[in-house]
Structure formats: C-alpha cells, structure tokens
N, C-alpha and C positions, 0 to 999 in steps of 0.2 A: 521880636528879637531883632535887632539892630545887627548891622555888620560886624562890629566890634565886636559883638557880643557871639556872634556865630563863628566867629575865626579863633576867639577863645575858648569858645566848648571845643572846637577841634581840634587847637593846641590840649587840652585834658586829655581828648581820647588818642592821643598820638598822632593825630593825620597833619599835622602840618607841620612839617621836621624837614629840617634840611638837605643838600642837594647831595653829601658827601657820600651816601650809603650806593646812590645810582650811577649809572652807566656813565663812563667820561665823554661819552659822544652827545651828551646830554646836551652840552651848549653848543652845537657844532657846528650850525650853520645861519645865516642873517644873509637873505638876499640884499644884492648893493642897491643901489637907488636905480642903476641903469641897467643892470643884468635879467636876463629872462627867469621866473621862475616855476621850473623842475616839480610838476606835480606826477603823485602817483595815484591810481584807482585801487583802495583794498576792498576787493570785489566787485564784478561784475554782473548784475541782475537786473529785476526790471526799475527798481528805484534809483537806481544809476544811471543805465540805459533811459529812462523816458524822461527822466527829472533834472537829474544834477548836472548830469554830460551835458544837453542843450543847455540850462542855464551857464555852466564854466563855459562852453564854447561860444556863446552869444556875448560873453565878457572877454573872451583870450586875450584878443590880438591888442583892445585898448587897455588894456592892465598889463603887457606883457607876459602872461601867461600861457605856460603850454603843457598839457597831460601827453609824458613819454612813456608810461610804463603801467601794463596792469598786474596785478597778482589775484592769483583765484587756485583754489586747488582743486576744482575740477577741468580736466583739459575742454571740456567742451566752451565752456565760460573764456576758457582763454582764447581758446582759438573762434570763438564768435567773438571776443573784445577787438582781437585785430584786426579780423576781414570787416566790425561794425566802424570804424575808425578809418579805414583807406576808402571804404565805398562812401561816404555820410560826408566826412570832412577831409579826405587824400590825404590822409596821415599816415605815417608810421607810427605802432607804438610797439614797445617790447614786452612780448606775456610772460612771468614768471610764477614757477611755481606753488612758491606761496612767499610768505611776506620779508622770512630772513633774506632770502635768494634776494629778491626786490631790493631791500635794504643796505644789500652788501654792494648792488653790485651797479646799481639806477640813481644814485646820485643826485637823490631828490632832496628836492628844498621844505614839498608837503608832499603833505595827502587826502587824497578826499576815502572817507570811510562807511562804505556802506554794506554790512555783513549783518549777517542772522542776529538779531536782539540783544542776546547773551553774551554775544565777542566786541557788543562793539568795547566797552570799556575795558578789556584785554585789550583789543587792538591800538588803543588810545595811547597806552600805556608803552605798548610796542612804539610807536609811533615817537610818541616824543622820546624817548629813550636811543631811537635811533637820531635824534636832532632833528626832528621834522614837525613842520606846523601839520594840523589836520583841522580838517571840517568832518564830526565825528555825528552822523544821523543816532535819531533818537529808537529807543529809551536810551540813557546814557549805560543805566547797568539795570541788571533784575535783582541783584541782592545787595545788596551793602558791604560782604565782604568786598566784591567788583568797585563799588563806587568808592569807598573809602581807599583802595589800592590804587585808582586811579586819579580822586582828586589830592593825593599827595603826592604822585609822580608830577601830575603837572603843574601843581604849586612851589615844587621844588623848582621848577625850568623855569625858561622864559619866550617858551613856545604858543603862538598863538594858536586858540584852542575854541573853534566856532562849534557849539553843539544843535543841531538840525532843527532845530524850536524856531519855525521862520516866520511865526506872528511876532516874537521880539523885532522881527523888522518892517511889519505889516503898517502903510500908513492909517490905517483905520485905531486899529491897536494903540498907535502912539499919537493919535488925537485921543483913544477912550483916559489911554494915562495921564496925558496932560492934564484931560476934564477933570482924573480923578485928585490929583494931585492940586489941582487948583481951588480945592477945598465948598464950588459948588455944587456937589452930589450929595454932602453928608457921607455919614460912616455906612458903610456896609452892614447892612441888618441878614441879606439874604443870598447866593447864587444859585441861577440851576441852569445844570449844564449836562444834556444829552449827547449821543452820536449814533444813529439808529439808519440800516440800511437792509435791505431783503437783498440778498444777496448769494445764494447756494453755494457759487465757488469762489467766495472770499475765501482769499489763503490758501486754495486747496493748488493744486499743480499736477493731475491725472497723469497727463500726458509725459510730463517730463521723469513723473516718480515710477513709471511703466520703461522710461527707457535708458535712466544711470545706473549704472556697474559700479561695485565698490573699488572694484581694480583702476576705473578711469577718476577716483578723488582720492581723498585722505581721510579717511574717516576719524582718525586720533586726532590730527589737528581739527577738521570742525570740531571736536568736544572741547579743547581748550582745556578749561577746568573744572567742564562741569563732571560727574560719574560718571565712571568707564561703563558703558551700552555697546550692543551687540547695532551690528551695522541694521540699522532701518531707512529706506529712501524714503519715505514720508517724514520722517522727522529731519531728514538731512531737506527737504524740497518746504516743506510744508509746517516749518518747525513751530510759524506761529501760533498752532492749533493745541503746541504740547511743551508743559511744563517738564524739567526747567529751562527748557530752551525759548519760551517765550512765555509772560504772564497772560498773552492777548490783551484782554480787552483793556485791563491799564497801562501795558507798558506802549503797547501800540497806537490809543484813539485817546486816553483821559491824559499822559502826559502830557499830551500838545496842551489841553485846555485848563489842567489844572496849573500850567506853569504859570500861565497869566495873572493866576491870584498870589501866588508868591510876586511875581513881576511889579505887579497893579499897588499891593499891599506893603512890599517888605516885609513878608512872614515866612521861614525860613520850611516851615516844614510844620503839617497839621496836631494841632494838640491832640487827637484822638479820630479814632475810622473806624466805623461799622459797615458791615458791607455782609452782602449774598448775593449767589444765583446758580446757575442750571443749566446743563447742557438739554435744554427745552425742546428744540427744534430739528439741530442737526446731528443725527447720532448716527454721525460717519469714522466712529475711532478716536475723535478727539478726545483729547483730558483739560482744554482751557472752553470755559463759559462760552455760550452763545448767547447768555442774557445775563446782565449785573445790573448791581444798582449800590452804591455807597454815599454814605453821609460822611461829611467831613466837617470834626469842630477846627475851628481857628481861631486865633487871638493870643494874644500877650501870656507867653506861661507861668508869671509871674500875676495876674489877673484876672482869673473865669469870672466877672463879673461884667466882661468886655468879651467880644467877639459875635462869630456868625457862623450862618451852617453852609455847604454848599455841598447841594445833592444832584449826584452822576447816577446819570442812566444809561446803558447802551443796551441793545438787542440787533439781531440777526434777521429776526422772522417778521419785520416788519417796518418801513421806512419810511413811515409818517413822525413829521416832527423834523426829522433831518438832523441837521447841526443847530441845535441854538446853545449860546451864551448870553445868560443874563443877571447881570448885577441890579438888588435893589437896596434903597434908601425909603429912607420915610417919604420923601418927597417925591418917590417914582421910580423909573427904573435906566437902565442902561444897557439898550439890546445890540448884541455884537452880530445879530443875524441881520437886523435890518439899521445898523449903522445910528442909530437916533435914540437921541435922550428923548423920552416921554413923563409926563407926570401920571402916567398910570399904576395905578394901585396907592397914588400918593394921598397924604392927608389933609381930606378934602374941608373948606369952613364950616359947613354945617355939622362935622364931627369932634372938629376943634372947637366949637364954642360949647360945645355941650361939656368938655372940660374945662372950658375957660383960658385955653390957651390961644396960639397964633397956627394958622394954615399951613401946610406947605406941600408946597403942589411946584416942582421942578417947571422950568421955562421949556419950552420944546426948541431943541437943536439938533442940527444934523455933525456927523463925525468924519460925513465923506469915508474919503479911503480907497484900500480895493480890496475890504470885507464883499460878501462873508468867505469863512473857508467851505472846501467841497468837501463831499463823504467819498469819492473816488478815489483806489488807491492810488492811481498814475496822473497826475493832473498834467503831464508836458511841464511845458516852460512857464507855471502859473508866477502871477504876479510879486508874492511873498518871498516865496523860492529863491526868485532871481533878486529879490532886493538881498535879500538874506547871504546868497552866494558873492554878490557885491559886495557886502558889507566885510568878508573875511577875506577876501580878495583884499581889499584896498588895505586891509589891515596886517596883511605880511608883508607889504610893504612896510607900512606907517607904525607898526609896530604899538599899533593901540590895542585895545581892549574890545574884542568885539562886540555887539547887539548881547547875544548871548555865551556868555565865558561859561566857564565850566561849572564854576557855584550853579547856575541854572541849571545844568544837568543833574547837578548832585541834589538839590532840591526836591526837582521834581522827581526823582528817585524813588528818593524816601517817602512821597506821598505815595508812590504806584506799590513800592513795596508795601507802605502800608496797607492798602489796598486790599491786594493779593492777598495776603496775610489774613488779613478778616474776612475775607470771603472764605478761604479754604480751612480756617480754623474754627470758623463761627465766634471766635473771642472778640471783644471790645481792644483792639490793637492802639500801643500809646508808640511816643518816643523818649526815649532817652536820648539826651543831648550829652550829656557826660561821656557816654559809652559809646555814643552814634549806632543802637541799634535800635531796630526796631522789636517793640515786646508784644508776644499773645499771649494771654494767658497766663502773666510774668513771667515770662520763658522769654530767651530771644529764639527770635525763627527764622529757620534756615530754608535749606530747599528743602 
C-alpha cells in the first residue's frame, strides 16, 4: 500500500478530518528564525534522565534550544528534575504539577515526551492541542482507539511530531535503505528479527515501589484513559510488566525493529500475525510475556501471491543471540548486527544449473554506520539517539518533516497491537484498513 492509498483508507475510517472540531491554540505557536526555543520535559525518569536530556543538551546551545520546565505528577520526580538540572547543567528549570499546569502557564514552544507506554499518545495529543511541537518516545500508542485519536489530532496541525524510532536516523539504517532501494538485493523473501537478554530486573523498580505514597502522585491522571484501578505502586513504577499499561514485549523491544520493515518496504501495516508465549521464567506478579515469538505475513493486500514472513523472537531468560536483524533475498542476506551484505544462504551455481537457470549470489559490502543497536535499557548519549534528537531539533526550526513523523508511529502501532492481540487471544489476528482496526477472531480487540 502506497501513501495515497493509506491516507485514503484513513480518510474512510474518519481519521483524517479537519482541524475545526480541536483546540484553537492548535496553531499557536512557530518559533522565529532567531528566537530561543522553549521546551518542556513530560516526565521525568530514567529514559529522560540518562538518554534524551544529555542528547537535547549536547545539541542546546548550537540549535538555540533550552528545556525551562518539567511536569511529572509525582513530587518526587519533580523535585529530582530540578536539583538534576542546576547540579549537571546550572540550570533553572520550573517543576509542574502535571501537564495542564505546564501548559498554561511555561510558554513552551515543544516538548519532549517520555511517560509510561500507554500515555504517550494521550500525551501527544495534549501536546499538540496546546500548540506545541513534541518529540513523543515510543510505542506511539498500545490500542488503536489511542493511535487513531492521535494521528488525527496531529494531521489536523502543523506541529512538528518526532516519534522516538531513532534507527529512522541511524547511519547504518539509511545506507541498509539506500541498498534496498537501489534494487541490488532483490525482493525480500525472508526477516528474522530477535531481542533477547537475561536480565531479572528489567522493568522491575523494588526499591522505588517500597517507597511511593499515593498521596505524594495522582493516581487518576497516571490512568488517563485506561480503566479506573485501585492504586497499585508496581503498576504505577513498573507498569511495563502489566497490561493495559504496557504490551512489553511488543510495544517496548519489537516496535523499534518492526518499524524498519515498514520504513525499508513501504508497507503500511502487516497482512496477518500469529504469535505466543509465556511468562516462563519470571513469575514475579506480572501479566506481560517473558517469552514471545510472532510471525508476521507482509505484502501487497491486494496480492498474496507476493510478500514474506518476518519472525520475532524475544526472551528474558537467556541472552544469546542479542539483537540481530536480518533481511533475506535469494541472493543472500542483509545483517543489520554486523552491518554487511553477505551472499550467504544465496543461490549458489551448482544449484542453478541443476534448474537451468542463472546464479545469484549478492557482492559482499559493508553498510558502515554506527549499527548495531544495544539490548541495554539506558544507553547514555548513544549515537542514533542523538542523530535522531538533532534531526527534530533542526526541524522546529525548519519546519520540515522529520526522520520519523507520526505515520511511523501509527504503523508500527498497529503491527505491536497486532501482535499483542495474537499472543493473548491465540487467534490468527488481520487488519482492517477501512475500519483501522485490528481483528481476532473477527471480533475487533480491545484491552
């Protein structure tokens, strides 16, 4: 499905309707060419703290950029945002409550958005609604009601809308696209694409869930819109371990890697997803997988006589393998772990002539770059990151289109939900493009 083609099934399902119905502060604000631009932090944690903050701040001062304000609704968050900002970088910044407070009263131009899985595409939504650009970390949403509310808010605007996929700005990545797009690799027959790490306290947060009071956050705003729940600190510290507050293992590890194949392809969203697994290893309370594995058909929905498979594997309890990504062709493969075309697995002559055809066996090249990605959750100021954060930086000025716009969150969305979906329903999960839902079972599926 082609662009056109995907902006008209969303005009059928309603999502892309005009700007009249939203907010008038909608268009509000366009930093000038020479004026400083006014960011805010929605939330405070370690993906902000160790990631995003050093990258914004290692770009500030030559982009004119400056983060004035954070919002978090637990005071503790706030008041570590401020004493981490004057001791790090001798800053003032101002802590608000939560995000109206912020909004009303911070006079931002953006925002950078890093909150628990489920908010982020509320937050987005907030976000532009108040005339503000954002840099919105991923999964974009966990359901599709979320991602459809969100990507028509900001298709109605004209807010620059970076979503946290920072292999769209990976030089490794955009040498693999060139490659592929340069029509020497052949069609894609195959991917497989893992993320496997031994890790007991991924996710988990002991220490902190032993020591937040419901009286020191907000428990109604964390839910947002998901069902009213009786206050739990492990789901408010540790939300990724439990649905619907986080899907794990797809919304968290497989969107990064399935985006690429939308990216690499122009394929908007998988023809069909099987998938299983198991809380196998860690049976600490959670309700999201410690082990998956999904198959994903792709191709032309107009054509199942075309396409390929790409099978995702993640586990918990053991961290061989690591991260690979790999595309193949008849003529070999394309490994995004070790950066290099190989003709391995390719079709070698002495098996070609036994059908009487021609060889092909890919050239061996390097893609360079600064692959691979880590399995670490906090990588610091890693290479992608910061391209990535540069790239939405120069673009609230310039008012282009970033690396990754929001179609790429909506995309990969809908493959994670799909995902999710078939793991926990055990059904053969499709899409409707008409409806933009996703079906199990021919039911659509909710939380």
């Amino acid at each position: 499905m082609n662009r056109r083609s995907f902006i008209q099934n969303l005009a059928l399902a309603g999502i892309a309707t005009g700007a009249a119905s939203l907010s008038p502060r909608l268009f509000a604000r366009t930093p000038g060419a020479n004026s400083r631009i006014r960011v805010g932090l929605v939330g405070f944690a370690d993906r902000a703290r160790v990631t995003l903050i050093p990258c914004f701040q290692h770009l500030a001062a030559g982009l004119n950029c400056e983060i004035v304000a954070v919002s978090d609704i637990w005071n503790r968050r706030r008041e570590e945002a401020v004493v981490h900002f004057k001791k790090k970088y001798n800053q003032d910044i101002v802590a608000y409550r939560n995000n109206e407070e912020m909004y009303e009263k911070a006079g931002l131009d953006a925002v950078i958005i890093a909150t628990a899985d489920f908010q982020h595409a509320f937050h987005c939504i907030e976000a532009v609604k108040a005339g503000c650009d954002a840099y919105v970390e991923k999964p974009f949403a966990e359901t599709m009601a979320d991602a459809r509310d969100a990507l028509k808010t900001v298709r109605a605007g004209d807010r620059i809308v970076q979503i946290g996929s920072q292999r769209r700005s990976g030089a490794s990545y955009h040498a693999a696209y060139d490659y592929l797009k340069s029509g020497r690799f052949g069609d894609i027959v195959f991917a497989e694409m893992s993320w496997n790490v031994n890790q007991p306290g991924r996710w988990r947060r002991p220490k902190l869930v032993a020591e937040i009071r419901e009286q020191d956050t907000d428990w109604k705003r964390f839910l947002c819109n998901r069902p009213d729940d009786k206050w739990n600190p492990r789901k408010y510290l540790e939300y990724r371990l439990f649905w619907p507050y986080s899907s794990g293992i797809p919304g968290q590890w497989m969107c990064h890697q399935i985006d690429t194949v939308h990216w690499f392809t122009g394929l908007t969203h998988p023809r069909s997803v099987s998938a299983n697994g198991g809380i196998y290893m860690w049976k600490d309370g959670r309700s999201n997988f410690d082990t998956m594995t999904s198959v994903f058909d792709y191709g032309p929905p107009d054509d199942m006589s075309k396409g390929f498979q790409v099978l995702y594997t993640s586990r918990f309890s053991n961290s061989a393998g690591d991260i690979k990504e790999i595309y193949y062709s008849n003529g070999g493969e394309l490994n995004l772990d070790t950066n290099k075309i190989s003709s391995n697995g390719g079709l070698e002559p002495q098996r070609a002539a036994a059908m009487n055809i021609k060889p092909n066996l890919l050239a061996p090249e390097s893609l360079g770059g600064d692959g691979p990605a880590s399995t670490e959750a906090n990588t610091g100021m890693d290479t992608m990151t910061l391209a990535h954060m540069r790239n939405w930086m120069e673009c609230l000025r310039s008012r282009k289109e970033p690396n990754a716009p929001v179609e790429a969150g909506y995309q990969h969305s809908i493959a994670s939900i799909m995902a999710n979906a078939a793991a926990r329903t055990g059904e053969r999960v499709t899409f409707d493009p008409h409806t933009q839902e996703v079906m199990a079972g021919g039911k659509v599926f909710h939380l």
